[in-house]
N, C-alpha and C positions, 0 to 999 in steps of 0.2 A: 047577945049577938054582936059579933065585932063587925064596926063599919069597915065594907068590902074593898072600901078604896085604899085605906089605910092600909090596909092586909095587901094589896098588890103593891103598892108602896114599898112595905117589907122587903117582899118577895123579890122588886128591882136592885133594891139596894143587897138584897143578899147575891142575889146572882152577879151585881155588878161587883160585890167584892169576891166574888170565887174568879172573874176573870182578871182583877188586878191581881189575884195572890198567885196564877197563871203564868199573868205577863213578868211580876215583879215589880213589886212597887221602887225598887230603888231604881232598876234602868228607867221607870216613867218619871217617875223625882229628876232622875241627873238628865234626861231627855227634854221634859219639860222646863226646868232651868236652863239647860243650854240654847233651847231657842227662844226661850225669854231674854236672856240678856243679850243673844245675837241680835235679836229684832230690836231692844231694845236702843241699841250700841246703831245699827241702821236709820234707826227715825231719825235719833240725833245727826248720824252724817247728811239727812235730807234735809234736815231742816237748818245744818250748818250750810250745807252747798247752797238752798234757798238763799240764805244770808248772804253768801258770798257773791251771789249773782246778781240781788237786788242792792249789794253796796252795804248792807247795815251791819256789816260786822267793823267794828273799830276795836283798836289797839291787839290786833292779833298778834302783832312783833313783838309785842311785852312776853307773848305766853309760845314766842315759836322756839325759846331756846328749850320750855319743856317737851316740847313734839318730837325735836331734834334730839333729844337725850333718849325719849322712847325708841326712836327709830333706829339708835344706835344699841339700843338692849334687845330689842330686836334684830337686830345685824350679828350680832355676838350669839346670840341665842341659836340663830338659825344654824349658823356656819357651826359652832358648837353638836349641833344634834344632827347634822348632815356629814360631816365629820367621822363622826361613829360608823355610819352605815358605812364606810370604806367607797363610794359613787369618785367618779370622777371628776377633778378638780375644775375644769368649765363649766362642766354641769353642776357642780357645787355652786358656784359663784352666779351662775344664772338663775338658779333658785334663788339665792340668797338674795341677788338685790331684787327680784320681782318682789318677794315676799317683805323685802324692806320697804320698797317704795309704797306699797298698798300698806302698807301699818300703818307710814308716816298716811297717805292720805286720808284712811280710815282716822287713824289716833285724830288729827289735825281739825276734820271738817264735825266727827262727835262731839272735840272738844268746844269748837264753837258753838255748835246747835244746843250742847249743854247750856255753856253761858247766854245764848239768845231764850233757853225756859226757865232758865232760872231769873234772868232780867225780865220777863213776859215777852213774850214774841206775837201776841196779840193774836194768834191763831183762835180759830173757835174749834168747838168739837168733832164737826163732821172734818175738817181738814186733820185733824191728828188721827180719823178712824183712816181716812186714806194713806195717811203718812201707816201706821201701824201695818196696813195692808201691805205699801210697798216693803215696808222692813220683812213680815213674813214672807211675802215672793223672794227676797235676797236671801235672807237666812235659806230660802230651800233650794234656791238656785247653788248660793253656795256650797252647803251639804253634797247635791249633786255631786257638784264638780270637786270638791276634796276626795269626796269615795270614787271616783273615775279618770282623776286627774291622768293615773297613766297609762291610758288609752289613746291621749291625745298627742304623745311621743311620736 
């Protein structure tokens, strides 16, 4: 006689893959990656902005001509794909630098928060389960607001 718990065991994981093969495993694959490294990509900019606030970031000038070169691939990129869709040239340009300025600050404050974990930033573990926290509310806030954006015209 097979032990019953095992046997229900089974039975979740079979049922649990008849609803991934449902869902799709690759939109959960590219869903689940994209908000891991959005949240990701957010801790870093909190724990850069952290830095920034309490003073402990040094030699940021060394590394702002790389920010500055992102935000400009970013400025090309956008006007490039905005472009396309034929939108009016105001409204092109008012996209473009909002979407410039938040890269540059995103790009800017990750890259610090990088550098402050990789240097050790002396956080312990329950502050990085909060920082993690706030990165997933951002990543869903901003999901929100990407899929609603033009509503708010």
């Amino acid at each position: 006689m097979k032990d019953p718990l095992s046997m229900k065991f089974r039975e979740n994981v079979t049922r649990a893959n008849e609803i991934l093969k449902r869902i799709g495993r690759d939109k959960l694959v590219r869903g689940g990656l994209g908000i891991s490294i959005s949240t990701l990509i957010f801790v870093f900019c909190f724990i850069g902005l952290i830095g920034l606030v309490n003073g402990d970031i040094r030699g940021s000038g060394e590394r702002l001509g790389f920010y500055i070169f992102i935000g400009s691939v970013v400025f090309i990129a956008t006007i490039y794909k905005l472009e396309k869709k034929k939108n009016k040239a105001s409204e092109v340009m008012n996209v473009v630098i909002a979407i410039t300025v938040l890269s540059f600050i995103i790009v800017s404050l990750s890259g610090e928060g990088m550098g402050r974990v990789i240097q050790g930033s002396g956080y312990e573990m329950k502050e990085y389960l909060y920082l993690v926290a706030e990165g997933l509310a951002c990543t869903g806030i901003g999901y929100w607001i990407i899929k609603n954006w033009r509503y708010f015209k």
